[in-house]
C-alpha positions in Angstrom: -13.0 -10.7 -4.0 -14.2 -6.8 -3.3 -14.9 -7.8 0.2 -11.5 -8.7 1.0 -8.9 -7.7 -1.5 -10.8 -4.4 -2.1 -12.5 -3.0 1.2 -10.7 -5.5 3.8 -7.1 -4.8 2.1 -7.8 -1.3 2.4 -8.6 -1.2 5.9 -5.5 -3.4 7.0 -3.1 -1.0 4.6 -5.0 2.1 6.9 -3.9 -0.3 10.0 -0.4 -2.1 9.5 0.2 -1.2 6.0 3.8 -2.5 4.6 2.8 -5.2 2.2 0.5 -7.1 5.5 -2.4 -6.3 3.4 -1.5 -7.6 0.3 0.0 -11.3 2.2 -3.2 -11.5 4.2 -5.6 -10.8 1.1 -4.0 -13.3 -1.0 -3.9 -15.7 1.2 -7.3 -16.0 2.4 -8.5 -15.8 -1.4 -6.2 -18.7 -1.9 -8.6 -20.2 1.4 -11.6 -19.8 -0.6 -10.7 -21.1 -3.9 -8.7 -18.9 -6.0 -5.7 -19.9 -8.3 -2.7 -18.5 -6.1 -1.3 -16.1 -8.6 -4.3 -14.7 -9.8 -5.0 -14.1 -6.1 -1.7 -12.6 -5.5 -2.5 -10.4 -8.5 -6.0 -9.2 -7.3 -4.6 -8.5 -3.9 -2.2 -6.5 -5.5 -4.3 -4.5 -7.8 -7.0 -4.1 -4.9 -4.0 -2.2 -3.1 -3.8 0.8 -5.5 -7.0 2.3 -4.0 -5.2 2.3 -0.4 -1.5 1.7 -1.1 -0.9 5.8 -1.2 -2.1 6.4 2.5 -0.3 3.5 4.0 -0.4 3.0 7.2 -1.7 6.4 8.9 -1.0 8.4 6.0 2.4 7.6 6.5 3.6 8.3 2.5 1.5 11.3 2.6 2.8 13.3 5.5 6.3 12.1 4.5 6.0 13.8 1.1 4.6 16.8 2.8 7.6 17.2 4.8 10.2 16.2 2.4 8.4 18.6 -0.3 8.2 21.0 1.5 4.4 21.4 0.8 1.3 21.6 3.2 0.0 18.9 4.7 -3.8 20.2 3.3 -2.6 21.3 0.4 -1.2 18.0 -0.7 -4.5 16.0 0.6 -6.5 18.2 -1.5 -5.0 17.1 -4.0 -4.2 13.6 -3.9 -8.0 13.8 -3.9 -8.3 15.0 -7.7 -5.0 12.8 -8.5 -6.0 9.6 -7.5 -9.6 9.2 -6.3 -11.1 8.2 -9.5 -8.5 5.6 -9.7 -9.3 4.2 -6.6 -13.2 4.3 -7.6 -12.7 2.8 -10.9 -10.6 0.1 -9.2 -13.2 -2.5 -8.0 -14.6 -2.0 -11.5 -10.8 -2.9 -12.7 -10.7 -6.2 -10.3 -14.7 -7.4 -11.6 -13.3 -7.2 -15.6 -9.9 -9.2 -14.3 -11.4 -11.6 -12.6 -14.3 -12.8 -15.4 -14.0 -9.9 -17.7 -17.3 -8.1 -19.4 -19.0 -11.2 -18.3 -18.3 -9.8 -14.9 -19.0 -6.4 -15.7 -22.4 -6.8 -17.2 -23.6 -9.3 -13.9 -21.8 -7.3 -10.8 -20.5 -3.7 -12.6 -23.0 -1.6 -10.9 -22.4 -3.0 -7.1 -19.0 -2.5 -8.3 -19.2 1.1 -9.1 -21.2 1.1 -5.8 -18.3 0.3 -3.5 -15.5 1.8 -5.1 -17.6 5.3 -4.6 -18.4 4.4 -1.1 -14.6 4.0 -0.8 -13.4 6.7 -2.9 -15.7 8.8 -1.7 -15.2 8.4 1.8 -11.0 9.3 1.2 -12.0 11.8 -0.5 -14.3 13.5 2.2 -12.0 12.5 5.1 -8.8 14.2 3.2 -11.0 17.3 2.3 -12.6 17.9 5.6 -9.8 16.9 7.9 -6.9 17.8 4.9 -4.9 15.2 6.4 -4.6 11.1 5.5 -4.2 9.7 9.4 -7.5 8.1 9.0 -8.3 7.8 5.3 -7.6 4.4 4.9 -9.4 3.4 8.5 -13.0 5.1 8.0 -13.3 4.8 4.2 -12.8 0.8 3.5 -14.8 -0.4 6.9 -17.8 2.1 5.0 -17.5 0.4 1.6 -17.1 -2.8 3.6 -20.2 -2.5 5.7 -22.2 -1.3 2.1 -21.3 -4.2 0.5 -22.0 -6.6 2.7 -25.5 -5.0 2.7 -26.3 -4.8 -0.7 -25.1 -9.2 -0.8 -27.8 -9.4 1.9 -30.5 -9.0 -0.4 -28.8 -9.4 -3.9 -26.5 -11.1 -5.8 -25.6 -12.1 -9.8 -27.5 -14.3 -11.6 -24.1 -16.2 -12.3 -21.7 -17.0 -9.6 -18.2 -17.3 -11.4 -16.0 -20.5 -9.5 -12.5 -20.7 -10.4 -12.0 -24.5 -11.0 -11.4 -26.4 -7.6 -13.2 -23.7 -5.9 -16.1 -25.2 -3.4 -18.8 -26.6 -5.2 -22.6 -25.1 -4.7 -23.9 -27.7 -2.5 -21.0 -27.2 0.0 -21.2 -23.7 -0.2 -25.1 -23.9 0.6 -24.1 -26.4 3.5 -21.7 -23.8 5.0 -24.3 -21.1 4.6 -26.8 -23.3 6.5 -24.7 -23.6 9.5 -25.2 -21.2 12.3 -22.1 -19.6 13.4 -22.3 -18.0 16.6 -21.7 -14.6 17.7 -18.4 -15.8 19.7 -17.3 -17.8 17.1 -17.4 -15.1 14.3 -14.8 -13.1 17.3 -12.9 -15.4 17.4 -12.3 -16.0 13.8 -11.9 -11.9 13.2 -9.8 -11.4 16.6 -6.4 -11.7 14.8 -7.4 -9.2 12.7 -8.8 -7.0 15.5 -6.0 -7.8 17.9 -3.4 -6.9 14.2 -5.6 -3.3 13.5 -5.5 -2.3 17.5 -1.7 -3.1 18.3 -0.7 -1.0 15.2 -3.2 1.4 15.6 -1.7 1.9 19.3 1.7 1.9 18.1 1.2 4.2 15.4 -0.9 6.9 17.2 -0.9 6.7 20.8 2.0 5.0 22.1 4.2 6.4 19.2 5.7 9.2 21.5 6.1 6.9 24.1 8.6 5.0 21.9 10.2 7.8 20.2 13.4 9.5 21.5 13.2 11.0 24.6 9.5 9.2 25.6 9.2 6.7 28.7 9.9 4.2 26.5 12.5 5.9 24.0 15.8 4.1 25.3 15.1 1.2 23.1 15.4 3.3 20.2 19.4 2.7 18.6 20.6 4.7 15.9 23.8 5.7 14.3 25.3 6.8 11.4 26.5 4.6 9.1 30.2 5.3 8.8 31.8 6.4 5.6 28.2 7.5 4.4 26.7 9.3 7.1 27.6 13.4 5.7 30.4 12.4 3.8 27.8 13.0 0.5 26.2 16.0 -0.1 23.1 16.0 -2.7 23.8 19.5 -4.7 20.4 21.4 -6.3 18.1 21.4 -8.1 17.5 17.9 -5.8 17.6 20.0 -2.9 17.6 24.6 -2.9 20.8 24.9 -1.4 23.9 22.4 -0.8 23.0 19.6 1.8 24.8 17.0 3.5 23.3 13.4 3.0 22.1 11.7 6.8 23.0 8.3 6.6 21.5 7.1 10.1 20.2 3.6 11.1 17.9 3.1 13.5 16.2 0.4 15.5 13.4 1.1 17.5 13.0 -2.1 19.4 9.9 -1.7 21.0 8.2 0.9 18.7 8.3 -0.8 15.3 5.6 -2.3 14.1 7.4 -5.8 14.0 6.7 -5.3 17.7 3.2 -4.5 17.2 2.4 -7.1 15.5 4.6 -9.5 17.8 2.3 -8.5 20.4 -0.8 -8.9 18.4 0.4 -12.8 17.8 0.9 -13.3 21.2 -2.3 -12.1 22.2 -3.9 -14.3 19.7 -1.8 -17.1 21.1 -3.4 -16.7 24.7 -6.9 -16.4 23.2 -8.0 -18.2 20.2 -7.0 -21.7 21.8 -3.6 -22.2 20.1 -0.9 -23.9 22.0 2.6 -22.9 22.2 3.7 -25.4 20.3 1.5 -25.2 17.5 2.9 -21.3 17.3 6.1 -22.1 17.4 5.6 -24.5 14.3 3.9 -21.9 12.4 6.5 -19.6 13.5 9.1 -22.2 12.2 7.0 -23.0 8.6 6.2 -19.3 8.0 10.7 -18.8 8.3 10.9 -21.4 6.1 8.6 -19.9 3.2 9.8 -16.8 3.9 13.4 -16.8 4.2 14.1 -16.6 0.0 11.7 -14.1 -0.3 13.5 -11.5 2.8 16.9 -12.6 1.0 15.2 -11.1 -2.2 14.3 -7.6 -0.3 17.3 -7.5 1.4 19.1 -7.4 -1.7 16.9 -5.1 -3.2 17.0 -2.8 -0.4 20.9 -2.9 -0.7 20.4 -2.4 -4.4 18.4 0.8 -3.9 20.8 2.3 -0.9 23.4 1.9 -3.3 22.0 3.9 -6.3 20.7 6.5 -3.7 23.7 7.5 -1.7 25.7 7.0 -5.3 23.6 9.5 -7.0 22.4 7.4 -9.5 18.5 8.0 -8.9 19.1 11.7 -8.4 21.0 11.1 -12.4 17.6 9.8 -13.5 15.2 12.2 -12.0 16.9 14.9 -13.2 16.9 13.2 -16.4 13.6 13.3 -16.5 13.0 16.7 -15.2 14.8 18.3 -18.4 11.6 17.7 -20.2 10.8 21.4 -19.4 6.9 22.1 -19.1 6.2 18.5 -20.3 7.4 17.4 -17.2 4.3 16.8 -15.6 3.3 14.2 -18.1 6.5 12.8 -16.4 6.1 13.5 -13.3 4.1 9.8 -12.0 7.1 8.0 -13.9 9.8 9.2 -11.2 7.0 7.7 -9.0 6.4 4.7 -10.5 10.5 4.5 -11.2 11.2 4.9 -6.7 8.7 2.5 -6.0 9.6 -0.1 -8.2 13.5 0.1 -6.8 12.5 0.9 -2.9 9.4 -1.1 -2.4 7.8 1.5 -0.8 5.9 5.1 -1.3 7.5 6.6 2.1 10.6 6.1 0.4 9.8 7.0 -3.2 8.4 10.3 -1.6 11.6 10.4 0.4 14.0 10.0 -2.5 11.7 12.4 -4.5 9.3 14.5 -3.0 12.1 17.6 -2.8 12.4 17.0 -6.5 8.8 17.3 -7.6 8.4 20.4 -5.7 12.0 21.9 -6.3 11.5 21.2 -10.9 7.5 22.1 -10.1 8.5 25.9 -8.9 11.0 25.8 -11.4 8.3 25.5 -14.3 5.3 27.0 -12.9 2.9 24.5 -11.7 1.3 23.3 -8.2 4.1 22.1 -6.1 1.7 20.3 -4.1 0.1 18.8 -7.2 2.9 17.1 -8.4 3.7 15.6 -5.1 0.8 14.0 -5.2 1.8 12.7 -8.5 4.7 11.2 -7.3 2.9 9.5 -4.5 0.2 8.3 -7.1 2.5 6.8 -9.9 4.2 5.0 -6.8 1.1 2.7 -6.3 0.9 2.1 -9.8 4.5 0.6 -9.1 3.6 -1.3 -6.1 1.5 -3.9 -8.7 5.3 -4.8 -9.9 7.4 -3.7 -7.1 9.6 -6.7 -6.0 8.9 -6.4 -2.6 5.3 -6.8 -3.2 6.0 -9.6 -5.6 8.0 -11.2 -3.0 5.1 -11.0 -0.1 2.2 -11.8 -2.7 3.8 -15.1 -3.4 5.1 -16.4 0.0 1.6 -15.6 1.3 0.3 -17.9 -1.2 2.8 -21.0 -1.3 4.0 -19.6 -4.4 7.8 -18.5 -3.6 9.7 -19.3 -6.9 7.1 -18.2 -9.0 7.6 -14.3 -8.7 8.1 -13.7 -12.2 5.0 -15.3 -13.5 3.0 -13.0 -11.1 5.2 -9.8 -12.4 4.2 -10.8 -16.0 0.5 -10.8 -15.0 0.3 -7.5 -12.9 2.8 -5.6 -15.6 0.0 -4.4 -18.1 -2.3 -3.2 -15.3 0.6 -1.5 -13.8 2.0 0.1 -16.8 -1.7 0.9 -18.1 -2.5 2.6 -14.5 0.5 4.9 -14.8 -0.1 5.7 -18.3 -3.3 6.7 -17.1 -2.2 8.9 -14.4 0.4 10.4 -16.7 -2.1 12.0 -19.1 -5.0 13.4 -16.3 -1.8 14.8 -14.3 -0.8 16.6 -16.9 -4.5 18.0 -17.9 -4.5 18.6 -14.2 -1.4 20.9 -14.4 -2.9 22.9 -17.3 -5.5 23.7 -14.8 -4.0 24.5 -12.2 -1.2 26.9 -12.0 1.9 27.5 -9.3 
């Protein structure tokens, strides 16, 4: 469970991000022997320790910008915000799984790998005091300790969901000698997934974007009717500001493509046929097409109460608490998530706010920032996106609401959490 929801999850959120890691955790639980929704669930509680670096620190450096805060300044301190969150949270996922049963046999190795994890964020933010690579070095470190420490240890009970693979076949599995090109060849989806959107998001990026080799196949245009007819009035922005409505399609430079390319490479080189993709292709649009109607509608949903105001209403809300508001701060968080699906948006929609209300009363701009980035992953348990993703990845597509049921308490207990050492934080730490 650590090894993949945990460390492995982490790395692919660092990689591809956008709920891949959370479909391809579950999933290859399920493979092993886990009930489907209580995989779905640990995959999505495994995410909080990654889930606010995204994909190349993607959420981060987008709530810099839209804050208005350093890019430093803000890693700094989504290191004193979230990191003991994301060390505690393998501790979290032992007590979930078989409770203080769990605890007592595995607790310590636990503890272990969430500080190998957190630790490594927290040195990479702090000595590079940005998030590109937080969630590439840090999770392949914890991954690499763990599967150290299970080479020479492991609990005196083994806890087996029921159905899981009996002992004898597990000890039968064990005994047979994979070899070295086998073991590449089962990880080279995987490797060719992490390299394609690695490329994508680093090297080739200015290749794609406007005005690269590549950056024809960008379209975009504003979305008529919308597109500055609305203008967003302070305190959610300093000074009177025309809303962009602007969509755009980068053909080649999205990470669709990306990971387009990585199946295809896949394809050519772990001895799959072009008819057995184009089955998978046609099973995987079958499970997956109520689940994209869902987002779609959701995503039209949260469009809607943006460009109608209606978010800005209930931030500002919020933001009359006065010098309380940083006790509120991770709710406005937790509140964009749970409607967009996604911390680059919440810190789109909300960043400016945080920063603009955080002047306003005195405290770190950058530290409450972080908090909204922080109390967005604490949404991201219960967002319906995520929902959506976890249960198509595990046969489960119907069944959303039985998996938002079982992830609510650790989501609501998470933020409540976050609410109370943000605010001891801002007592700290002044403006």
């Amino acid at each position: 469970m650590l090894l993949i929801a945990y460390c492995f999850g982490g790395f692919l959120e660092g990689a591809a991000g956008f709920g891949i890691p959370v479909a391809i955790c579950a999933a290859l639980l399920v493979s092993l022997g886990f009930q489907p929704l209580r995989a779905s669930v640990l995959a999505l509680v495994g995410n909080v320790a990654s889930g606010a670096y995204g994909a190349i620190g993607i959420p981060v450096s987008n709530g810099a910008e839209k804050g208005g805060v350093a890019l430093a300044a803000l890693s700094t301190d989504m290191v004193f915000v979230l990191q003991i969150f994301a060390i505690l949270c393998p501790v979290v996922m032992v007590m979930l799984q078989d409770g203080l049963r769990g605890l007592r046999q595995t607790g310590v190795v636990a503890l272990i790998t969430g500080a190998v994890f957190g630790g490594g964020q927290s040195l990479m933010l702090l000595v590079l005091g940005s998030p590109e690579l937080v969630d590439i070095i840090a999770p392949l470190l914890s991954l690499v300790v763990l599967a150290l420490i299970m080479q020479f240890w492991s609990p005196s009970h083994v806890f087996r969901e029921p159905g899981a693979p009996c002992p004898e076949s597990v000890q039968e599995l064990k005994q047979k000698r994979q070899t070295f090109m086998g073991i590449v060849r089962a990880w080279s989806p995987f490797i060719f997934l992490s390299v394609t959107i690695l490329l994508w998001s680093t090297v080739l990026k200015p290749v794609f974007a406007p005005g690269g080799t590549l950056g024809f196949a960008s379209l975009s245009f504003g979305m008529p009717g919308v597109h500055q007819a609305i203008q967003q009035m302070p305190p959610i922005v300093a000074t009177p500001k025309a809303v962009e409505a602007v969509y755009t399609w980068n053909i080649l430079g999205a990470s669709g493509t990306a990971i387009l390319v990585a199946a295809i490479v896949t394809i050519l080189t772990a001895r799959i046929t072009w008819r057995e993709a184009f089955e998978e292709l046609h099973a995987t649009r079958q499970q997956l097409q109520l689940p994209i109607l869902m987002i779609c509608l959701v995503m039209a949903v949260a469009n809607v109460m943006n460009y109608s105001g209606m978010i800005s209403a209930i931030a500002l809300a919020v933001a009359a608490a006065g010098t309380v508001f940083p006790l509120l701060s991770p709710v406005i968080g937790w509140i964009g998530v749970f409607v967009t699906g996604s911390v680059v948006n919440n810190n789109t929609l909300f960043a400016g706010l945080q920063a603009t209300t955080a002047q306003q009363i005195g405290v770190s701009q950058s530290l409450l920032v972080a908090a909204n980035t922080a109390g967005g992953v604490a949404a991201k348990i219960v967002s319906p996106q995520s929902i959506a993703i976890a249960a198509a990845a595990v046969g489960s597509a119907g069944q959303e609401s039985t998996i938002t049921s079982m992830g609510f308490r650790y989501s609501v207990i998470l933020l409540l959490l976050m609410c109370g050492w943000v605010y001891l934080l801002s007592l700290m730490v002044g403006g």
